[in-house]
ZAMARGU-4260 file (C-alpha; in steps of 0.2 Angstrom, whole numbers, plus 5000, padded with zeros to 4 digits):
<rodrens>
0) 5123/5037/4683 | 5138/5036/4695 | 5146/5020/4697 | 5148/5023/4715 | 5130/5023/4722
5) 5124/5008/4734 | 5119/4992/4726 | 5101/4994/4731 | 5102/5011/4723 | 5109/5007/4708
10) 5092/4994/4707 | 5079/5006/4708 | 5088/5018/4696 | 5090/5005/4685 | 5070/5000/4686
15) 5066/5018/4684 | 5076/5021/4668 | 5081/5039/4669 | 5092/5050/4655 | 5107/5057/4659
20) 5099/5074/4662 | 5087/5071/4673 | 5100/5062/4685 | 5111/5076/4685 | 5097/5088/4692
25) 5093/5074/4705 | 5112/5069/4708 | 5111/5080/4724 | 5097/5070/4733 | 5104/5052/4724
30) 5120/5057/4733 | 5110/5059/4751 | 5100/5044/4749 | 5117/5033/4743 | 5126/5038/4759
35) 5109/5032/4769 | 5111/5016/4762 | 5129/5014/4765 | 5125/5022/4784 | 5110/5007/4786
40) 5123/4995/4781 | 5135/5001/4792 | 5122/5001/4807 | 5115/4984/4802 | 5133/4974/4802
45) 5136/4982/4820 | 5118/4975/4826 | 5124/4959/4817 | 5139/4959/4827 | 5132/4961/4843
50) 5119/4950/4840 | 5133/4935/4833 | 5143/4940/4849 | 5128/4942/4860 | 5121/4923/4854
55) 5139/4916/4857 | 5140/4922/4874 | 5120/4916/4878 | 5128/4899/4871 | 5140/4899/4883
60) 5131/4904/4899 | 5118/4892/4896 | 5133/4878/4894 | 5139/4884/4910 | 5124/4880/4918
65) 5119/4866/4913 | 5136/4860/4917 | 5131/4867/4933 | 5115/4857/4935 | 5122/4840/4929
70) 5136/4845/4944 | 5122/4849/4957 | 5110/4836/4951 | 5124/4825/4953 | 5129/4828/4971
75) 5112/4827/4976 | 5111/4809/4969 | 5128/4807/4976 | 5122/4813/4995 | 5104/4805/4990
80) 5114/4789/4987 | 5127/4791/5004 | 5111/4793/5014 | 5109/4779/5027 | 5089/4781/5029
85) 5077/4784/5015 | 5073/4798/5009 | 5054/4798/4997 | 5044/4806/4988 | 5026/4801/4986
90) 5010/4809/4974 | 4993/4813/4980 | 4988/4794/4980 | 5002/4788/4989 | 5013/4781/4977
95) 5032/4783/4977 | 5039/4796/4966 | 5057/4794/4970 | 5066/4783/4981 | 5085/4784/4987
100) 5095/4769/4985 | 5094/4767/5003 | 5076/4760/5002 | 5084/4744/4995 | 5096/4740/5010
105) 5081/4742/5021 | 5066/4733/5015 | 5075/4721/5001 | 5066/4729/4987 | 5072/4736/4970
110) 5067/4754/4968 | 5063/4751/4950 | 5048/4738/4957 | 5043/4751/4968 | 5043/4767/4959
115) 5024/4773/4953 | 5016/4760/4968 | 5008/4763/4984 | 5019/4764/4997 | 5007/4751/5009
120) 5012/4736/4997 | 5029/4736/5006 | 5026/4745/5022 | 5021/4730/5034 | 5016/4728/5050
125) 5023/4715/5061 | 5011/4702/5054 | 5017/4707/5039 | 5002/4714/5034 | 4998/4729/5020
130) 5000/4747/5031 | 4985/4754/5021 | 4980/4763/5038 | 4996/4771/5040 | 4991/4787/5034
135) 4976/4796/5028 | 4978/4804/5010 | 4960/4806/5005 | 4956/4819/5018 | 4975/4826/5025
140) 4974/4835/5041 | 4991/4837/5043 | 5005/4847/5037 | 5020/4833/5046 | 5018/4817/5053
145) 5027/4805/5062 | 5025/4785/5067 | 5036/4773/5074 | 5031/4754/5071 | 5037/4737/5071
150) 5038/4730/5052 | 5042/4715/5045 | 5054/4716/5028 | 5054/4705/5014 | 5066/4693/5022
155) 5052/4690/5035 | 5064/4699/5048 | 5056/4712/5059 | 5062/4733/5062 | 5057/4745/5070
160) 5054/4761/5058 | 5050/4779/5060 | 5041/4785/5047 | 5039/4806/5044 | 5029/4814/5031
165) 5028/4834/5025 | 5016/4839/5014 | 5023/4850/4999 | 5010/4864/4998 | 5010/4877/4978
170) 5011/4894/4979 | 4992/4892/4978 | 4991/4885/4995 | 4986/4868/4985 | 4993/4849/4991
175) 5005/4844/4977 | 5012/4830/4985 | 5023/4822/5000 | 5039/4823/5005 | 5047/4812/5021
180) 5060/4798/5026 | 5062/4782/5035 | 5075/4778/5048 | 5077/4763/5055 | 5078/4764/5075
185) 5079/4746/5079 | 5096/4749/5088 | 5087/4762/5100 | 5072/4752/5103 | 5082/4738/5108
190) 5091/4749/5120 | 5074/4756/5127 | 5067/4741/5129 | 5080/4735/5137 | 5083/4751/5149
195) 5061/4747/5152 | 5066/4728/5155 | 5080/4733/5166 | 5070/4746/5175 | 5057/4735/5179
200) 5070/4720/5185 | 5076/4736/5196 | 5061/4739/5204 | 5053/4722/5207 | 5073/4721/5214
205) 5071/4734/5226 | 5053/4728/5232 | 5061/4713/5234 | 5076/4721/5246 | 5062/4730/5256
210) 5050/4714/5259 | 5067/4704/5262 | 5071/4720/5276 | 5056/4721/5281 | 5054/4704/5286
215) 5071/4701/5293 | 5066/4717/5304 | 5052/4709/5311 | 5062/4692/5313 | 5076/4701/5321
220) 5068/4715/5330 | 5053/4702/5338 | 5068/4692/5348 | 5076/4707/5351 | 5061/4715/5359
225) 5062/4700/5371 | 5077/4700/5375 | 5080/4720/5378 | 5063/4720/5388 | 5068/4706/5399
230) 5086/4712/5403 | 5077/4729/5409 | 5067/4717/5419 | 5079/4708/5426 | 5090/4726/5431
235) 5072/4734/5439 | 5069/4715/5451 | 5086/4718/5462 | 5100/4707/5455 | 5113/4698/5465
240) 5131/4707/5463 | 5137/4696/5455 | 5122/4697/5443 | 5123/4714/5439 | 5136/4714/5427
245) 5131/4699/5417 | 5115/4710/5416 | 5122/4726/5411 | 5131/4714/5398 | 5116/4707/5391
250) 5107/4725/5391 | 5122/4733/5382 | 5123/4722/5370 | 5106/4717/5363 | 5106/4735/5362
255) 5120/4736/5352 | 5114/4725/5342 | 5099/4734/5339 | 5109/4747/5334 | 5117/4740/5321
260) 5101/4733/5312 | 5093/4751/5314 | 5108/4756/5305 | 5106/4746/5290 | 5088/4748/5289
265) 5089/4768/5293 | 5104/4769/5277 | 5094/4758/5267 | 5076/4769/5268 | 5091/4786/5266
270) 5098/4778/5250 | 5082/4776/5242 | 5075/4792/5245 | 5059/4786/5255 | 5064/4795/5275
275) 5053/4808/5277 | 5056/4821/5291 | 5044/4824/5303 | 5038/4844/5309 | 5032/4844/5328
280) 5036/4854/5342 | 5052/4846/5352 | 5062/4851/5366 | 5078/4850/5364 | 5082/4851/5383
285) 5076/4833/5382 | 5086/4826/5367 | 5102/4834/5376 | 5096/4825/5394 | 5093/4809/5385
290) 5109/4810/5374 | 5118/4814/5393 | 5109/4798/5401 | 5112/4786/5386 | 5133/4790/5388
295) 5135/4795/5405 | 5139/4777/5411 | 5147/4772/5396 | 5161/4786/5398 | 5161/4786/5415
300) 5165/4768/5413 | 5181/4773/5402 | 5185/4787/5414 | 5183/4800/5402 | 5174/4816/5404
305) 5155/4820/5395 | 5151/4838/5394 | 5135/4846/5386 | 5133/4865/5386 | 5121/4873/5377
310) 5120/4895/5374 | 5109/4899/5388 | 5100/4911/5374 | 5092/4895/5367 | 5073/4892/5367
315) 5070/4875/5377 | 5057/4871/5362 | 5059/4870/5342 | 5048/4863/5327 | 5057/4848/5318
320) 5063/4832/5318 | 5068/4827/5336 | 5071/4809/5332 | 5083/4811/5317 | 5091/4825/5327
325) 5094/4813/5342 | 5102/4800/5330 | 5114/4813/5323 | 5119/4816/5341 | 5119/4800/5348
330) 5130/4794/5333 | 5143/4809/5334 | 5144/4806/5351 | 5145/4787/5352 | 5159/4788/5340
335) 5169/4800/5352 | 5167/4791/5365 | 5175/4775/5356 | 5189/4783/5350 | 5193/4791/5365
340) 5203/4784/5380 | 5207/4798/5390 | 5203/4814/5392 | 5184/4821/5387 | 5170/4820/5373
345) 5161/4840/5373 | 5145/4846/5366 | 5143/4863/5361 | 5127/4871/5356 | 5130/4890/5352
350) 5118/4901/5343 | 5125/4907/5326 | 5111/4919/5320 | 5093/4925/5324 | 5079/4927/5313
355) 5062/4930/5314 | 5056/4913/5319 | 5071/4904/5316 | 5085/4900/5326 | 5104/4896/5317
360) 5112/4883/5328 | 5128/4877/5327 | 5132/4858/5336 | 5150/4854/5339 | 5155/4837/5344
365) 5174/4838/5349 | 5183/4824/5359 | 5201/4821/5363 | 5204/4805/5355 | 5214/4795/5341
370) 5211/4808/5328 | 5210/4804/5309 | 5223/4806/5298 | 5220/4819/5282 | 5221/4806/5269
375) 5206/4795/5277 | 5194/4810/5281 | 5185/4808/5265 | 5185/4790/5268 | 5174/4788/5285
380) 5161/4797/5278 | 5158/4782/5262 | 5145/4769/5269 | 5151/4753/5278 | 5168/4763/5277
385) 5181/4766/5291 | 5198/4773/5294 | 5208/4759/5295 | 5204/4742/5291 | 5205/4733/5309
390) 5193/4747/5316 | 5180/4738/5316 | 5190/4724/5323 | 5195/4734/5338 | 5184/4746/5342
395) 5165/4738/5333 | 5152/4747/5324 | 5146/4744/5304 | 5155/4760/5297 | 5136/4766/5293
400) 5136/4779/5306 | 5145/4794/5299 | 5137/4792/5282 | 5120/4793/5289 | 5122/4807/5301
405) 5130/4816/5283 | 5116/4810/5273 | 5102/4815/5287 | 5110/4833/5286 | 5109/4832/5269
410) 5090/4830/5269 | 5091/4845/5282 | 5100/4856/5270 | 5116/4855/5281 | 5133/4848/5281
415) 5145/4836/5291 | 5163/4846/5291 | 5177/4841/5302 | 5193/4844/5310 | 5205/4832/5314
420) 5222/4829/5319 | 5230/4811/5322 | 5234/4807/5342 | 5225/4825/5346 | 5207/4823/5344
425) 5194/4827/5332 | 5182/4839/5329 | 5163/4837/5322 | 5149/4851/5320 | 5135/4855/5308
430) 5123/4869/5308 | 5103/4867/5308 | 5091/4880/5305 | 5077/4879/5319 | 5059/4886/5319
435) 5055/4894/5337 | 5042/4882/5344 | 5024/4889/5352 | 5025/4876/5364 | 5026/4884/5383
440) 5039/4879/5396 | 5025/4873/5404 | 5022/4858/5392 | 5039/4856/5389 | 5041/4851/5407
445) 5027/4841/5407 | 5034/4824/5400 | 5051/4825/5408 | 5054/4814/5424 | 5067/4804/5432
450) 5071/4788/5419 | 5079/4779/5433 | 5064/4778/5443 | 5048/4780/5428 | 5042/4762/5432
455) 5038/4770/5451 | 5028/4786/5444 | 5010/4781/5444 | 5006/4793/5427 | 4996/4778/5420
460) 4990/4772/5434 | 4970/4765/5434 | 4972/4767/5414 | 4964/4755/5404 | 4975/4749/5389
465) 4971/4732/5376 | 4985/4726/5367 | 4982/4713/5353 | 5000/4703/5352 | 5003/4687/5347
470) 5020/4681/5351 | 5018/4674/5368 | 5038/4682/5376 | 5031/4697/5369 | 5016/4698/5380
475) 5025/4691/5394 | 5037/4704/5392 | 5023/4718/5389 | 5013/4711/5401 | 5026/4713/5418
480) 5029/4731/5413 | 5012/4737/5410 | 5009/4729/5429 | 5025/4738/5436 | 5015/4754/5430
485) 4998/4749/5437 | 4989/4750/5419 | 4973/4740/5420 | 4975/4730/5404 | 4971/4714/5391
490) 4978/4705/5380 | 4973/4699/5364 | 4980/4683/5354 | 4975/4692/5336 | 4966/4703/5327
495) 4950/4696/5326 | 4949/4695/5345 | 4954/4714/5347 | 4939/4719/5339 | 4928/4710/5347
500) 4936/4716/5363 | 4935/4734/5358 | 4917/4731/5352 | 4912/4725/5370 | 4924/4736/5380
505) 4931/4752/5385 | 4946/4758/5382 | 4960/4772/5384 | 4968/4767/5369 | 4976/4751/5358
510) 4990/4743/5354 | 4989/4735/5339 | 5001/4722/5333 | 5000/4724/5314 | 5007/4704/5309
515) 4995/4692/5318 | 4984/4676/5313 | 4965/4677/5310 | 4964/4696/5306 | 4980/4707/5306
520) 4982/4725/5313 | 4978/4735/5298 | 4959/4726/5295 | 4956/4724/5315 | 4959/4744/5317
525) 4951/4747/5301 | 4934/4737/5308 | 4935/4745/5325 | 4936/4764/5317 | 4921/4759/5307
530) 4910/4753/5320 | 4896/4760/5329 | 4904/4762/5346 | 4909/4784/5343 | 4922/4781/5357
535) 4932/4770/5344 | 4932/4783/5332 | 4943/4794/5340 | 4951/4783/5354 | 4971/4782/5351
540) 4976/4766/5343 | 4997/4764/5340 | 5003/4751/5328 | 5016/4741/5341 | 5027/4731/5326
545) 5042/4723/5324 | 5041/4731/5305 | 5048/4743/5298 | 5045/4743/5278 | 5044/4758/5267
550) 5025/4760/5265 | 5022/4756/5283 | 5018/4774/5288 | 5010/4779/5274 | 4996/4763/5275
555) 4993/4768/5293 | 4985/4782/5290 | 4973/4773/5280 | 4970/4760/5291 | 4965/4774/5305
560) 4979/4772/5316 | 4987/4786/5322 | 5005/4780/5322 | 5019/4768/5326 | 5030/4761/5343
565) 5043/4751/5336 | 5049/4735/5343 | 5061/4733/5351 | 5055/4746/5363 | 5066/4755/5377
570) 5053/4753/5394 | 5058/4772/5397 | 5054/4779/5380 | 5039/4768/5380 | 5033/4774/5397
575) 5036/4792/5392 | 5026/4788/5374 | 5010/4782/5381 | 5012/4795/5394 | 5012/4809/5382
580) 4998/4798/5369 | 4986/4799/5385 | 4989/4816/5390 | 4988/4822/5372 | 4969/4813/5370
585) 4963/4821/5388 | 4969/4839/5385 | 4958/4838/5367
</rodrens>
């Protein structure tokens, strides 16, 4: 047997104890099998060596990671730690499951003492009571949720909390638990409150400023009233010469004065978004005749020229807002005249562009007067705001004007430009989009007449006219004009006594003082529409008032008054009101 063969060979040779002679016949196929073994030893120490290398390498990678998750697990808690609000987890019975370190800062508690415990034993409410309605775990309709409360913390002190909630679903689509954070939002609740606090001081400070406007309106306007009524009295009875111009004194200037406090009062219902413009047929023909009779004598007076020329292509009727158009007007032109000593004041109406129904007009005001210099244009348009500081001083005026006429254009989605140059003149315009008015020439005609002599016209003659007024120069003023135009009319003291007058009586319409004793004017007109008479259900009634608050327009409606005069009246525009109110109810 050959000292050569394998070991594992030479062992089962060995067992089977062959001769010499029987090993030589088989020596060929011992020689085969010897050099499998050796071949299977070969093969096995290479699998040993991969495997020895392969076990190493296993070792390694999973060294590597759990290197890495220690790393990661460690940010996390570092993040998890950093975090200023909590951050929870919480099982299926609501009992906390982790807690970041954040918790502690927040409520005072441990999160050792917490862990495993319902969240409810240290969420309060602000009696400090247990939060067990916070959330419903035992039959979860949501997947998120979020509430914000006020909580008292273990130091008896009180925060507001938001409280979110996310329900952790398994791939089965089964509720494993929750997931969510609490943030503490005291900070922005106390600014909240404090902007709802502020809000509120705001608005009980505004309705304040519009009583406190709306009664000075009707304090100053009711004297007023009296005092313009009784100058235009006093002008119509033939003064003396010498008279005259204390007259036209007294007249110019209770006017003014009017002026100013309609001023205020217009920028203050501007600035607080609360004018509304009005849509009704106008003639513009009659807002340039009255803008030529309000300044005629005044620049005649300064020995300046007044020139209005309109585009002979423009309709003598339009839809909008005569009144707010005539203020514009009246103050561009106002203000040209003032600054101006010699020369002229010029309005120019020109049609820009046609269009359907609407009419593109452009208005330029130009005068020849002091100018304003480039670095104050901006300036005279800022409210109470003039070019130079002793304008006022010199020439009058609240600095209100320009910065309503812009702000009123504004509204009808136009704008104020100008051109100026210092010791030259300057140069106003703005363009208005107009809608083309079905009214007829006819009808525009209608109301016009000569101002000078309207308390001659007998238009109201024979009509029958009750006005309920308390203040007793008001009715005296009232009074001598309604008997210069022949109107057959009573008075009455208050409310109260208006309706039974109107109950009794016939009448071609009411004036109706809104602030009297007894009954004011909204209930007495109310009680008048409601009665049985039909004739009061549909005869005119005019609230004739001194006020001029925000919601004033808006209650008469509900009241059943068809609209308001305001005190201090001019005697023309008055004449020419209840001229148009009358004619108005016989042509229905």
């Amino acid at each position: 047997m050959s000292n050569n063969y394998h070991r594992l060979l030479k062992r089962q040779l060995k067992k089977i104890d062959l001769d010499d002679s029987t090993l030589d016949l088989i020596a060929p196929l011992l020689h085969q099998v010897d050099e499998a073994y050796k071949a299977y030893d070969c093969d096995l120490e290479q699998v040993e060596n991969v495997l020895e290398k392969s076990s190493q390498e296993l070792f390694q990678t999973n060294q590597q990671l759990k290197n890495s998750v220690e790393s990661i697990s460690g940010q996390l808690s570092k993040v998890a730690g950093n975090i200023k609000d909590v951050i929870f987890e919480m099982d299926l019975n609501g009992n906390w499951s982790y807690l970041n370190p954040a918790w502690r800062k927040l409520t005072g508690y441990k999160v050792k003492d917490c862990l495993g415990k319902p969240y409810y034993q240290f969420l309060k409410d602000e009696q400090g009571n247990d939060l067990k309605n916070l959330i419903d775990l035992r039959t979860p309709n949501f997947k998120t949720i979020s509430k914000s409360f006020k909580s008292q913390i273990i130091t008896g002190e009180h925060k507001w909390l938001d409280f979110s909630l996310k329900v952790i679903m398994s791939e089965d689509g089964n509720i494993e638990g929750y997931i969510g954070a609490i943030v503490d939002i005291s900070k922005i609740k106390e600014t909240e409150l404090a902007l709802i606090e502020a809000k509120e001081k705001e608005s009980m400070a505004n309705k304040a400023k519009d009583e406190f406007l709306t009664t000075m309106s009707h304090e100053i306007r009711t004297p007023l009233n009296a005092v313009i009524g009784i100058s235009h009295l006093l002008l119509l009875e033939n003064p003396k010469p010498e008279q005259l111009e204390n007259l036209s004194t007294l007249k110019h200037s209770s006017e003014h004065l009017l002026c100013l406090v309609n001023d205020i009062l217009d920028f203050n219902k501007i600035a607080s978004g609360q004018l509304e413009l009005e849509e009704r047929d106008f003639s513009l023909n009659q807002v340039l005749n009255g803008l030529g009779s309000i300044f005629h004598n005044t620049a005649k007076e300064k020995d300046i020229r007044l020139l209005i020329k309109k585009d002979t292509s423009i309709p003598k009727t339009f839809i909008g807002d005569s009144t707010r158009l005539s203020q514009i007007l009246t103050n561009l032109v106002s203000n040209a005249i003032k600054f101006t000593e010699e020369g002229k004041v010029k309005v120019d109406i020109e049609v820009l562009e046609v269009k359907e129904d609407f009419y593109f007009l452009e208005f330029v005001i130009s005068d020849t007067g002091i100018g304003i210099p480039e670095d104050k244009k901006d300036k005279i348009f800022l409210s109470f705001a003039q070019a130079n500081s002793d304008t006022t001083r010199k020439y009058g005026g609240t600095g209100l004007g320009l910065a309503i006429c812009k702000r009123l254009l504004e509204i009808m989605d136009s704008d104020l430009e100008l051109e100026s140059e210092v010791g030259k003149g300057s140069t106003f315009s703005f363009k208005l989009k107009l809608q083309k008015s079905s009214m007829t020439d006819h009808q525009e005609d209608i109301y016009s007449f000569d101002a000078k002599s309207f308390h001659e016209q007998d238009n109201l003659k024979g009509t029958r006219i009750l006005v309920a007024e308390d203040n007793k120069v008001n009715i005296m003023v009232i009074e001598k004009f309604l008997s210069k135009w022949q109107v057959d009319f009573e008075i009455a003291e208050n409310g109260l006594i208006a309706l039974n007058k109107a109950l009794e009586n016939t009448y071609d319409m009411i004036l109706m003082d809104l602030q009297m004793p007894v009954m004011n004017g909204f209930e007495a007109s109310k009680a008048i529409r409601d009665s049985n008479n039909p004739l009061n259900k549909v005869m005119p009634i005019y609230a004739l008032s001194a006020s001029t608050g925000m919601d004033i327009k808006n209650q008469l409606g509900e009241y059943g008054i068809d609209g308001l005069i305001c005190k201090p009246f001019n005697p023309t525009e008055l004449f020419k009101t209840l001229t148009s109110i009358l004619q108005q109810k016989y042509i229905q």
